[in-house]
MIKESE-896680 format. One record per residue (C-alpha): residue number from 1; residue in one letter; chain; x, y, z. Coordinates in steps of 0.001 Angstrom, whole numbers. Last residue first. Example, Ala and Ser with C-alpha at 12.3 -4.5 7.8 and 13.67 -1.06 7.14 Angstrom:
// residues 2
+-----+------+------+---------+---------+---------+
! pos ! code ! unit !      c1 !      c2 !      c3 !
+-----+------+------+---------+---------+---------+
!   2 !    S !    A !   13670 !   -1060 !    7140 !
!   1 !    A !    A !   12300 !   -4500 !    7800 !
+-----+------+------+---------+---------+---------+
END
This chain:
// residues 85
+-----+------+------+---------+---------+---------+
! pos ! code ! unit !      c1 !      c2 !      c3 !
+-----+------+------+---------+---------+---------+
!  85 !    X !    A !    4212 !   14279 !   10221 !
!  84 !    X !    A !    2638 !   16123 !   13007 !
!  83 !    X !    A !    -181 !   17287 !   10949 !
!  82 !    X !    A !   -1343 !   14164 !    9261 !
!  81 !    X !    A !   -1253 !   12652 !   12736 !
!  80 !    X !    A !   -3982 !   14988 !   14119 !
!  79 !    X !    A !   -6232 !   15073 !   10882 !
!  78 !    X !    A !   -6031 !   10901 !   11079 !
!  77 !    X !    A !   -7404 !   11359 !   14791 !
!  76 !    X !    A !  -10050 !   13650 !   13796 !
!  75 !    X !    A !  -11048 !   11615 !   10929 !
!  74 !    X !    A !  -11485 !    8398 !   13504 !
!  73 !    X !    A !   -8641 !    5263 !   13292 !
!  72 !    X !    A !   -7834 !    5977 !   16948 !
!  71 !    X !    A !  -11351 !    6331 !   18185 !
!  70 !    X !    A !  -13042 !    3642 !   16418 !
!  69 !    X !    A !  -10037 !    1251 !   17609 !
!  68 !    X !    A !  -10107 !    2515 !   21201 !
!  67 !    X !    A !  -14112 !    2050 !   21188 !
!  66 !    X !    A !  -14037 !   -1701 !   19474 !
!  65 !    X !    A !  -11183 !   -2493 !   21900 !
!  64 !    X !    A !  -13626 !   -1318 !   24860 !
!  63 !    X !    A !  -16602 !   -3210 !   22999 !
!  62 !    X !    A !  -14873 !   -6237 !   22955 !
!  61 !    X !    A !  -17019 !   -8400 !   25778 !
!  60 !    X !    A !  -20305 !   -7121 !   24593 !
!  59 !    X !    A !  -19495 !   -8907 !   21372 !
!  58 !    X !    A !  -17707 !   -5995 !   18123 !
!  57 !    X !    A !  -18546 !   -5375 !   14594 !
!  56 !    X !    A !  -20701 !   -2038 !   15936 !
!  55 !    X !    A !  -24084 !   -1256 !   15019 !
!  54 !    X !    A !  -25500 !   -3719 !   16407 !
!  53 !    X !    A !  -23501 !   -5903 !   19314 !
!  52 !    X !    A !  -21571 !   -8595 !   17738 !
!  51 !    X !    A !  -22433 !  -12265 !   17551 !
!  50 !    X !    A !  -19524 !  -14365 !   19986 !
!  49 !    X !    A !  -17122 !  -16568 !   17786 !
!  48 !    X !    A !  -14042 !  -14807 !   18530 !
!  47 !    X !    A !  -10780 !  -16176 !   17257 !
!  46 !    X !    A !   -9653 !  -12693 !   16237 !
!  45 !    X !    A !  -12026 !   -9861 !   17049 !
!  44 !    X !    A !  -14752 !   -9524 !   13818 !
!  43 !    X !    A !  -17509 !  -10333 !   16476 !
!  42 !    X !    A !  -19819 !  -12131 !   14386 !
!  41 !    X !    A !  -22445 !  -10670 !   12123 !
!  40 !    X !    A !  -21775 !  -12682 !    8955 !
!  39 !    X !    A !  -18831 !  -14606 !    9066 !
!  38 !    X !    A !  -19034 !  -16424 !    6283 !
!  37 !    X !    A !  -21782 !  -14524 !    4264 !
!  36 !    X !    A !  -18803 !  -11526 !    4496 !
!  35 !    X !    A !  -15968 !  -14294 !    4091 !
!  34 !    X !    A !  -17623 !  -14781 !     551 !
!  33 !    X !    A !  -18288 !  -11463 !    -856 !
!  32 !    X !    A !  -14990 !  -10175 !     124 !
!  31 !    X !    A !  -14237 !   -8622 !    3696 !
!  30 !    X !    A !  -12902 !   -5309 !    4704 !
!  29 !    X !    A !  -15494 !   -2957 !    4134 !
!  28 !    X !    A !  -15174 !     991 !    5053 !
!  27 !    X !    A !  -15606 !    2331 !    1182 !
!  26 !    X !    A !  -14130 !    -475 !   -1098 !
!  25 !    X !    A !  -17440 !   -2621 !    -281 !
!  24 !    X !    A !  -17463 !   -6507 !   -1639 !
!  23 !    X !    A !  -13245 !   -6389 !   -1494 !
!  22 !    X !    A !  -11276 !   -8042 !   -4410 !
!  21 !    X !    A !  -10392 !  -11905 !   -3228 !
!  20 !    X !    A !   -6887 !  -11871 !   -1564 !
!  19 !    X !    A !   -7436 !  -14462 !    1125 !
!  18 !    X !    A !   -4510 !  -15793 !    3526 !
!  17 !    X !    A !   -6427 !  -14722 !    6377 !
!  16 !    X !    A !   -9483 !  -12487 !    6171 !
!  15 !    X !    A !   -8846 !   -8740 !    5754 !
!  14 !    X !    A !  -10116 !   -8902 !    1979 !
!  13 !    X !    A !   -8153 !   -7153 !    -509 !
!  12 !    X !    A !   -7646 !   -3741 !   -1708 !
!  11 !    X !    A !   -4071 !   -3790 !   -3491 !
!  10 !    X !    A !   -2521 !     -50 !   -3552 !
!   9 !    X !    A !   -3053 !    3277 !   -3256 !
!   8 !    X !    A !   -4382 !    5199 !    -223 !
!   7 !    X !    A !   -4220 !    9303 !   -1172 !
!   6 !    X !    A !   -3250 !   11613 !    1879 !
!   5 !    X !    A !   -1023 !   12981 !    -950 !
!   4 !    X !    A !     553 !    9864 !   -1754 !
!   3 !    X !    A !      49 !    6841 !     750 !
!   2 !    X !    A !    1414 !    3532 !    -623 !
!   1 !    X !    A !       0 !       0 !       0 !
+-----+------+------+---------+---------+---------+
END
């Protein structure tokens, strides 16, 4: 992946292990058509099998990481570390 101008370039593939099927949703999706039926609305955590808690992609149990990881990766967040580099 390469960053040019606040511009992501590069392969879009899906976030599921060893898979590099073209992504369902290029805006904010992660998963190809068939790990996306797959997994469907469990918690996307690693090695969780719990559902996840509408309208997040997180169980009850990874809500806090769910929270940290909304809050890091948020527009505000990017803004910040756009202007420090």
């Amino acid at each position: 992946m390469r960053v040019i101008d606040g511009m992501v370039n590069g392969t879009k593939h899906c976030a599921a292990d060893g898979c590099t099927s073209d992504l369902v949703n290029y805006q904010g999706g992660a998963l190809c058509q068939v790990h996306k039926h797959e997994f469907g609305n469990r918690c996307r955590v690693r090695d969780c099998t719990e559902t996840s808690v509408h309208p997040t992609k997180a169980c009850a149990a990874h809500q806090s990481a769910w929270n940290k990881y909304q809050l890091d990766h948020s527009a505000a967040s990017l803004a910040g570390s756009k202007r420090m580099l």
